[in-house]
C-alpha positions in Angstrom: -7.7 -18.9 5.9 -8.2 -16.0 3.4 -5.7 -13.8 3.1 -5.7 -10.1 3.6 -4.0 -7.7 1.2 -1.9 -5.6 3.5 -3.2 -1.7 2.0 -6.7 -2.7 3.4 -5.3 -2.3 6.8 -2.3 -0.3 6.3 -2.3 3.2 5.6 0.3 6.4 6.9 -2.3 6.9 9.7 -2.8 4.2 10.7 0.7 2.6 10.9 1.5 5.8 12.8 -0.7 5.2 15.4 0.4 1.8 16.1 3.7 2.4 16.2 4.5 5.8 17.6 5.3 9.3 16.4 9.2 8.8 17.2 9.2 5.7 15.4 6.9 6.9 12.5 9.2 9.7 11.7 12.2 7.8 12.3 11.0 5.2 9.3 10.1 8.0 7.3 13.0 9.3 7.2 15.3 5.9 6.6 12.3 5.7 3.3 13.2 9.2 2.7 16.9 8.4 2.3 16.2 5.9 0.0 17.4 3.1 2.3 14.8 0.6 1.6 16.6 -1.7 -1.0 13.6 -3.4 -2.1 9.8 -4.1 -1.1 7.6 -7.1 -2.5 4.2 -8.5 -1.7 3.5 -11.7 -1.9 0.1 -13.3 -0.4 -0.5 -11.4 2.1 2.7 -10.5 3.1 5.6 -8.0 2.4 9.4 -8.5 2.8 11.5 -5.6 1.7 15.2 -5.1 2.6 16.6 -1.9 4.4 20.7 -1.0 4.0 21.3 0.1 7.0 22.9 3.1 8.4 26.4 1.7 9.6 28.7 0.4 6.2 29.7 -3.1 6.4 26.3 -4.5 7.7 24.1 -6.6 5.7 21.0 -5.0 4.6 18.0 -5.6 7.6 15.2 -8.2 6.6 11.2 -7.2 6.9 8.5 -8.9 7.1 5.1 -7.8 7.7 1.8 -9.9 7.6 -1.9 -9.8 8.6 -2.9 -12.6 11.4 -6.4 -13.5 12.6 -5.2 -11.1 16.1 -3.6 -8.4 14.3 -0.4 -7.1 12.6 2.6 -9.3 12.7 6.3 -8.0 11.5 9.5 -9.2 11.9 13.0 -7.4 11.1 16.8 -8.8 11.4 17.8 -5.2 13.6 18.2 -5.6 17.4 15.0 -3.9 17.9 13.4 -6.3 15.8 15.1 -9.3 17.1 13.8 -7.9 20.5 10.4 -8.1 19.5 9.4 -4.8 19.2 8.5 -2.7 15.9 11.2 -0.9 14.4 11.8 1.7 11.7 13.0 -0.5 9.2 9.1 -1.9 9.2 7.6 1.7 9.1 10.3 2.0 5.8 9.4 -1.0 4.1 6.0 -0.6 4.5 5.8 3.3 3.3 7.7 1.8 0.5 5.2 -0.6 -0.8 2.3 2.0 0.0 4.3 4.4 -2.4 4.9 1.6 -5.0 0.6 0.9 -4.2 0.1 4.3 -5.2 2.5 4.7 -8.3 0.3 1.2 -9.4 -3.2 2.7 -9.1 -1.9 6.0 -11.0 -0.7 4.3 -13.7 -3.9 1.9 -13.9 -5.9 5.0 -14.2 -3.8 6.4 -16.5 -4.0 3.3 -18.7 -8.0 3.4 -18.3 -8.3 6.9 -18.9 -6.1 6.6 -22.3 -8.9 3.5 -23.4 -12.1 5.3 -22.3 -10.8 8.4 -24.3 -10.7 5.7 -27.5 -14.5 5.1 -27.0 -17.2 7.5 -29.0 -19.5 9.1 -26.7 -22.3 6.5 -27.7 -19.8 3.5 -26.2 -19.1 5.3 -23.5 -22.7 6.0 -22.5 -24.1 2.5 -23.2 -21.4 0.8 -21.1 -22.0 3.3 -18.1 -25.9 2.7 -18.4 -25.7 -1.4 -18.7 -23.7 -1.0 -15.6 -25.8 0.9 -13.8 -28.6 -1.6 -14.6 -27.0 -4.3 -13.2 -24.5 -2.9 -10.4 -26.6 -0.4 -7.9 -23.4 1.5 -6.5 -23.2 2.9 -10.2 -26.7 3.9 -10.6 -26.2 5.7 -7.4 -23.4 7.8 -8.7 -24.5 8.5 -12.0 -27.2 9.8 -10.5 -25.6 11.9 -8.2 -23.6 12.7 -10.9 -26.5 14.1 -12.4 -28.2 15.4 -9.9 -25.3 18.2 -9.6 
């Protein structure tokens, strides 16, 4: 079975929707504290570790995953253990969507510091081969153009 990176199906909205407004903002806010000790994803699947609220109680366990009939998560808190979706998965998973995000800024970053590099006549030439082979391009540049 393929696996399916986790921000193609997971986004604020959406993750909102399935678990509830109360519990939305009641993750948002354990992220906002900075509670969520550390998020990592891993094949299709994200595990983070949330400290939670009361001293003296080991840090809660996520995990979240994409099955062939949906979303699956698991978390070490009693709601979790009950089988129901917790805060502590709304956390980790605004965690990794802000760690997603941080990624893809500094990727463009990066990309816009080497296309800056280019003279305009290796700029051009590269955008025009592409559009030659790769239709989605051509479409834009000509949008682009069309402006």
């Amino acid at each position: 079975m393929q696996t399916v990176p986790l921000t193609s199906v997971l986004h604020r909205d959406t993750l909102e929707m399935i678990v509830g407004g109360r519990t939305f903002a009641r993750g948002q806010e354990c992220f906002s504290e900075a509670r969520v000790l550390g998020v990592q994803s891993q094949g299709g699947e994200l595990a983070g570790l949330v400290k939670p609220q009361e001293t003296g109680r080991p840090p809660y366990e996520v995990r979240i995953w994409v099955r062939e009939d949906g979303l699956a998560f698991d978390c070490t808190c009693p709601m979790g253990n009950n089988r129901n979706i917790c805060k502590h998965t709304v956390a980790v998973t605004l965690a990794h969507l802000e760690q997603e995000k941080k990624r893809a800024q500094a990727e463009m970053s990066q990309l816009r510091d080497k296309l800056m590099d280019l003279t305009l006549r290796q700029l051009l030439d590269g955008l025009l081969e592409r559009a030659r082979t790769e239709p989605a391009v051509l479409a834009a540049l000509t949008e682009l153009t069309d402006e």
